[in-house]
N, CA and C of each residue as an Amber inpcrd file, in Angstrom:
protein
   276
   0.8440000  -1.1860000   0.0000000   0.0000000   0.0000000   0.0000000
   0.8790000   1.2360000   0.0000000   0.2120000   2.1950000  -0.8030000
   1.2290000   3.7860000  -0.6340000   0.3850000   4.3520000  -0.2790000
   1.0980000   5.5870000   0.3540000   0.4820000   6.6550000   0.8030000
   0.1340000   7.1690000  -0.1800000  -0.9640000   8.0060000  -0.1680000
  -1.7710000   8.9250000  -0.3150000  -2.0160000  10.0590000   0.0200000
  -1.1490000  11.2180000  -0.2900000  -1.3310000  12.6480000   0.0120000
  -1.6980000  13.6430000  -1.1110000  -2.7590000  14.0580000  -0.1210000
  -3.8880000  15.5620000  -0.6320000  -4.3760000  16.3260000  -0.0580000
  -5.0920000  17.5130000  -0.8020000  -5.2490000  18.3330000  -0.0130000
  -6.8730000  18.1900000   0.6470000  -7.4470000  18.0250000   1.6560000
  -8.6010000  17.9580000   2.1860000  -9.1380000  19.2340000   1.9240000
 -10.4900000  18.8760000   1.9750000 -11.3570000  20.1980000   1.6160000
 -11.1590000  20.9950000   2.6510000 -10.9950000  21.1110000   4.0380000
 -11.2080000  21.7640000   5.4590000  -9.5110000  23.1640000   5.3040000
  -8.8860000  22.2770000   4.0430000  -7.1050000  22.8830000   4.1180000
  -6.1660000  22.0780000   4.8550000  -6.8600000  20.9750000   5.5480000
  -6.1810000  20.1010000   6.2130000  -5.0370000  19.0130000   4.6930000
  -4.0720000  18.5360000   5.3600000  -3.1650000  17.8180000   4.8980000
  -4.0450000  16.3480000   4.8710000  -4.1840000  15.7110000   3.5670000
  -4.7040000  14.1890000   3.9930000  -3.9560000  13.1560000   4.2610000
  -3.4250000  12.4200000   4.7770000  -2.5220000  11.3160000   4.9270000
  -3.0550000   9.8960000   5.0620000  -3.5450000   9.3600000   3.4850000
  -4.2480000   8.0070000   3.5760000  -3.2980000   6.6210000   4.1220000
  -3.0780000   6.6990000   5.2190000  -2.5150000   5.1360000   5.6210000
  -3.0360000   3.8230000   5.8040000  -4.2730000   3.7380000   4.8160000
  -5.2340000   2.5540000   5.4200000  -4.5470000   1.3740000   5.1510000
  -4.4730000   0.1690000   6.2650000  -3.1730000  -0.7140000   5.5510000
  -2.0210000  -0.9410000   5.9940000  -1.2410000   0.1300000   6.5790000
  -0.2040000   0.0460000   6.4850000   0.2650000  -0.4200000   8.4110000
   0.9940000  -1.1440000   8.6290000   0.7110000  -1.8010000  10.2970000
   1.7830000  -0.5970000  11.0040000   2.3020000  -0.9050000  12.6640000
   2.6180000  -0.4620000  13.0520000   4.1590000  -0.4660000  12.7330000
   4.9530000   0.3260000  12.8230000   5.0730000   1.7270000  13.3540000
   4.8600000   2.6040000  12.0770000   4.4420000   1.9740000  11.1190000
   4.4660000   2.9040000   9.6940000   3.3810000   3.9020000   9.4610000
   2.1690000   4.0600000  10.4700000   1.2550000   5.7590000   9.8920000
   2.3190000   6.4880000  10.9200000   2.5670000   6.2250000  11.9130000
   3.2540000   7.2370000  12.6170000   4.7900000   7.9030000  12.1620000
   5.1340000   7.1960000  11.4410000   6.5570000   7.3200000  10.7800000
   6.0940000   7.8580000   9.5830000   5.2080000   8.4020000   9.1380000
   4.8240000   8.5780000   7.8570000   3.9760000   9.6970000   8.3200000
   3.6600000   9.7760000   9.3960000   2.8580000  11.3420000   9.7640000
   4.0910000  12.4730000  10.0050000   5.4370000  11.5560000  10.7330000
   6.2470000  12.3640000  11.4200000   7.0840000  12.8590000  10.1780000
   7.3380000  11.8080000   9.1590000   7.9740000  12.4930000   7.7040000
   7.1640000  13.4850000   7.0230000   5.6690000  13.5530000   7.2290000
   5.0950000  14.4740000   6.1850000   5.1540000  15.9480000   7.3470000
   4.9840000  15.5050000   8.7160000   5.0250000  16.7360000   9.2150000
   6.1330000  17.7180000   9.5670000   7.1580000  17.1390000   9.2370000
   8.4910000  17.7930000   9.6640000   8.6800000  19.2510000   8.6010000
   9.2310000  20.1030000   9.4770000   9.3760000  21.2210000   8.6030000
   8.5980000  22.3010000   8.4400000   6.9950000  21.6230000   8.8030000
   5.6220000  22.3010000   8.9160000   5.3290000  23.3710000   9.7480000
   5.0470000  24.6000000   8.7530000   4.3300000  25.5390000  10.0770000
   3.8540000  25.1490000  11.3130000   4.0510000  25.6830000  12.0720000
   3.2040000  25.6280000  13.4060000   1.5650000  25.9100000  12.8280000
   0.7630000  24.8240000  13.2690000  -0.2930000  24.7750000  12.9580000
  -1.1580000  24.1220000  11.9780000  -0.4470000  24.0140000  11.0380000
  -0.4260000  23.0040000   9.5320000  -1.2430000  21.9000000  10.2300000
  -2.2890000  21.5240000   9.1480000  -3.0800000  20.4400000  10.1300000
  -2.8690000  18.9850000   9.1730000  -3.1610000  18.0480000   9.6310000
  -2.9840000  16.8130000   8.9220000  -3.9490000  15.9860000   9.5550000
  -4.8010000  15.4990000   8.3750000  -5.8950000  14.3500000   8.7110000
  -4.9490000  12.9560000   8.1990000  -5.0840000  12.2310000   9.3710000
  -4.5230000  11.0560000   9.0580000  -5.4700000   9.4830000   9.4690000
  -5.7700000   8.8250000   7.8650000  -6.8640000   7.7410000   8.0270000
  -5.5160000   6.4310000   8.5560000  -5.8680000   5.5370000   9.1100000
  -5.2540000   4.4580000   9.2260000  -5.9280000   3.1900000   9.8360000
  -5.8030000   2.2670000   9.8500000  -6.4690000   1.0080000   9.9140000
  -5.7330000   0.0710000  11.0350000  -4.6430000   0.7950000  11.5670000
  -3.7160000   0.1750000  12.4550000  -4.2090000   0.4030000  13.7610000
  -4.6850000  -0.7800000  14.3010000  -5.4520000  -0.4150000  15.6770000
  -4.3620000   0.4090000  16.6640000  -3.1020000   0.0360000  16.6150000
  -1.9350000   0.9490000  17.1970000  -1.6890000   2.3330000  17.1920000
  -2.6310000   2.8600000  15.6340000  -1.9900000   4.1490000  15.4190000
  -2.6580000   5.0810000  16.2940000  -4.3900000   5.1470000  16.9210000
  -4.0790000   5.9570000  17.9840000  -3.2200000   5.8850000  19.4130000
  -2.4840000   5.0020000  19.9750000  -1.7730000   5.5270000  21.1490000
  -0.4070000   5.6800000  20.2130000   0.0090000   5.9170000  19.1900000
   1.2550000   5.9980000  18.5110000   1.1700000   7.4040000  18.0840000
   0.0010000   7.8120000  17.6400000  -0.4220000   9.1170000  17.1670000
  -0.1610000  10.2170000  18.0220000  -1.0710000   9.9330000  19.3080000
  -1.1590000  10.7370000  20.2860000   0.0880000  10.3010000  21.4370000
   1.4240000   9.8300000  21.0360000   2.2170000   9.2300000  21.7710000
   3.4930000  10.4920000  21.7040000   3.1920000  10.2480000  19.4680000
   4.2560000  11.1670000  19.4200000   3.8290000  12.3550000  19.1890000
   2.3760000  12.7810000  19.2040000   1.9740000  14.3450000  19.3200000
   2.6770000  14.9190000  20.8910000   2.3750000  14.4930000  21.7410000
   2.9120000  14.4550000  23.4470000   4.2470000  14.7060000  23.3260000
   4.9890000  13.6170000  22.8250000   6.1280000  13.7290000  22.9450000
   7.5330000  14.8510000  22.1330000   6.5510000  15.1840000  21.0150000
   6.9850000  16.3620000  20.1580000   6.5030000  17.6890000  19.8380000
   5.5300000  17.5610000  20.3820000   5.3430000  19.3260000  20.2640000
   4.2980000  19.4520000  19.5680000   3.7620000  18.5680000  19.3160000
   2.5250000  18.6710000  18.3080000   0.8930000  18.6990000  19.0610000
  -0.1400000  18.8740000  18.5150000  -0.7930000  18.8130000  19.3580000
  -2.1940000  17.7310000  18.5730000  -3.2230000  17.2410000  19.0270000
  -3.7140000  16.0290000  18.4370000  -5.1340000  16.5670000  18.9510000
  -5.7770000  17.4010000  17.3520000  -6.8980000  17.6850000  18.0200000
  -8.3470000  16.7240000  17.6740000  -8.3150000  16.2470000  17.0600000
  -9.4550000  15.0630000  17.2580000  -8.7760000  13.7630000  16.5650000
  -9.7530000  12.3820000  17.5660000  -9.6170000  11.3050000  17.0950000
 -10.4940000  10.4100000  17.3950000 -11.0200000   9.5680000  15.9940000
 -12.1600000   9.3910000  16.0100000 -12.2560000   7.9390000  15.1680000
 -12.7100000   6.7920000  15.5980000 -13.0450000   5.9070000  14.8460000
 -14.2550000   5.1060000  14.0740000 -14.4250000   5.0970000  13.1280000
 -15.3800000   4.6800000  12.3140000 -15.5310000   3.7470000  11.1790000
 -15.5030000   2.4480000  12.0550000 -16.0770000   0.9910000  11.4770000
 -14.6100000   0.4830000  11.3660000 -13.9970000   0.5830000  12.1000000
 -12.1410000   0.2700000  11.7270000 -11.3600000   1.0470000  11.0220000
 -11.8360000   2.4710000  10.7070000 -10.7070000   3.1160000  10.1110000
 -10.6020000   4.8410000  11.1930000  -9.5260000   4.3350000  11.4430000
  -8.9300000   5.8950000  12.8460000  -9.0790000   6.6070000  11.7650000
  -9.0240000   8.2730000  12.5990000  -9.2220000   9.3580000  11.9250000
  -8.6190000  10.5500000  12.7280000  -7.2610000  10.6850000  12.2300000
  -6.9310000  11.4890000  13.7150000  -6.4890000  12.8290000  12.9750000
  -6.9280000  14.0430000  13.4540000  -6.3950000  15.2490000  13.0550000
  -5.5020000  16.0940000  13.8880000  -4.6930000  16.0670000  13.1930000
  -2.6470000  16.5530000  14.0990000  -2.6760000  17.7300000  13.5890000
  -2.0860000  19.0690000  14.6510000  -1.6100000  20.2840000  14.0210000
  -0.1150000  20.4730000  14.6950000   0.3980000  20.8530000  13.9340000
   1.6020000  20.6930000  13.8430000   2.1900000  21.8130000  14.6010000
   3.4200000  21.4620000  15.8780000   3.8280000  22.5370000  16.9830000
   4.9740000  23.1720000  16.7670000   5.6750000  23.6110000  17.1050000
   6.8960000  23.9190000  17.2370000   7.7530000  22.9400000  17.1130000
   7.7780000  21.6610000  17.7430000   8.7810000  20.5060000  17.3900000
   9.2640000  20.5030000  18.9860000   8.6690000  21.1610000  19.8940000
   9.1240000  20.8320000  21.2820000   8.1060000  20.9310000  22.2900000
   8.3200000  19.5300000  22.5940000   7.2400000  18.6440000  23.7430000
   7.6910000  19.5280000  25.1240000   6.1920000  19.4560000  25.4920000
   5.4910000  19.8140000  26.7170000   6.2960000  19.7270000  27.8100000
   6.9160000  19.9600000  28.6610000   7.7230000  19.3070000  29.6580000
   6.8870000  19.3330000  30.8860000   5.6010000  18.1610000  31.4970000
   5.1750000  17.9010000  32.4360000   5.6520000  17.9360000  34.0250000
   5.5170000  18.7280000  34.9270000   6.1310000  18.5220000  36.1810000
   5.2940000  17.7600000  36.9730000   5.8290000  16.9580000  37.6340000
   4.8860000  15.9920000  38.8310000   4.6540000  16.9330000  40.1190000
Protein backbone atom coordinates (compact mmCIF):
# COMPACT_ATOMS: atom_id res chain seq x y z
CA UNK A 1 0.00 0.00 0.00
CA UNK A 2 1.23 3.79 -0.63
CA UNK A 3 0.48 6.66 0.80
CA UNK A 4 -1.77 8.93 -0.31
CA UNK A 5 -1.33 12.65 0.01
CA UNK A 6 -3.89 15.56 -0.63
CA UNK A 7 -5.25 18.33 -0.01
CA UNK A 8 -8.60 17.96 2.19
CA UNK A 9 -11.36 20.20 1.62
CA UNK A 10 -11.21 21.76 5.46
CA UNK A 11 -7.10 22.88 4.12
CA UNK A 12 -6.18 20.10 6.21
CA UNK A 13 -3.17 17.82 4.90
CA UNK A 14 -4.70 14.19 3.99
CA UNK A 15 -2.52 11.32 4.93
CA UNK A 16 -4.25 8.01 3.58
CA UNK A 17 -2.52 5.14 5.62
CA UNK A 18 -5.23 2.55 5.42
CA UNK A 19 -3.17 -0.71 5.55
CA UNK A 20 -0.20 0.05 6.49
CA UNK A 21 0.71 -1.80 10.30
CA UNK A 22 2.62 -0.46 13.05
CA UNK A 23 5.07 1.73 13.35
CA UNK A 24 4.47 2.90 9.69
CA UNK A 25 1.26 5.76 9.89
CA UNK A 26 3.25 7.24 12.62
CA UNK A 27 6.56 7.32 10.78
CA UNK A 28 4.82 8.58 7.86
CA UNK A 29 2.86 11.34 9.76
CA UNK A 30 6.25 12.36 11.42
CA UNK A 31 7.97 12.49 7.70
CA UNK A 32 5.09 14.47 6.19
CA UNK A 33 5.03 16.74 9.21
CA UNK A 34 8.49 17.79 9.66
CA UNK A 35 9.38 21.22 8.60
CA UNK A 36 5.62 22.30 8.92
CA UNK A 37 4.33 25.54 10.08
CA UNK A 38 3.20 25.63 13.41
CA UNK A 39 -0.29 24.78 12.96
CA UNK A 40 -0.43 23.00 9.53
CA UNK A 41 -3.08 20.44 10.13
CA UNK A 42 -2.98 16.81 8.92
CA UNK A 43 -5.89 14.35 8.71
CA UNK A 44 -4.52 11.06 9.06
CA UNK A 45 -6.86 7.74 8.03
CA UNK A 46 -5.25 4.46 9.23
CA UNK A 47 -6.47 1.01 9.91
CA UNK A 48 -3.72 0.18 12.45
CA UNK A 49 -5.45 -0.41 15.68
CA UNK A 50 -1.93 0.95 17.20
CA UNK A 51 -1.99 4.15 15.42
CA UNK A 52 -4.08 5.96 17.98
CA UNK A 53 -1.77 5.53 21.15
CA UNK A 54 1.25 6.00 18.51
CA UNK A 55 -0.42 9.12 17.17
CA UNK A 56 -1.16 10.74 20.29
CA UNK A 57 2.22 9.23 21.77
CA UNK A 58 4.26 11.17 19.42
CA UNK A 59 1.97 14.35 19.32
CA UNK A 60 2.91 14.46 23.45
CA UNK A 61 6.13 13.73 22.95
CA UNK A 62 6.98 16.36 20.16
CA UNK A 63 5.34 19.33 20.26
CA UNK A 64 2.52 18.67 18.31
CA UNK A 65 -0.79 18.81 19.36
CA UNK A 66 -3.71 16.03 18.44
CA UNK A 67 -6.90 17.69 18.02
CA UNK A 68 -9.46 15.06 17.26
CA UNK A 69 -9.62 11.30 17.10
CA UNK A 70 -12.16 9.39 16.01
CA UNK A 71 -13.04 5.91 14.85
CA UNK A 72 -15.38 4.68 12.31
CA UNK A 73 -16.08 0.99 11.48
CA UNK A 74 -12.14 0.27 11.73
CA UNK A 75 -10.71 3.12 10.11
CA UNK A 76 -8.93 5.89 12.85
CA UNK A 77 -9.22 9.36 11.92
CA UNK A 78 -6.93 11.49 13.72
CA UNK A 79 -6.40 15.25 13.06
CA UNK A 80 -2.65 16.55 14.10
CA UNK A 81 -1.61 20.28 14.02
CA UNK A 82 1.60 20.69 13.84
CA UNK A 83 3.83 22.54 16.98
CA UNK A 84 6.90 23.92 17.24
CA UNK A 85 8.78 20.51 17.39
CA UNK A 86 9.12 20.83 21.28
CA UNK A 87 7.24 18.64 23.74
CA UNK A 88 5.49 19.81 26.72
CA UNK A 89 7.72 19.31 29.66
CA UNK A 90 5.17 17.90 32.44
CA UNK A 91 6.13 18.52 36.18
CA UNK A 92 4.89 15.99 38.83
Amino acid sequence: MRQTEAEAPSGETLLDLKGLNCPMPVLRLAKAIRGAAPGTRFRVLATDPLAALDIAHFCQTKGHTLISSEDDDGVGSYVVAAGTGSPEINSL
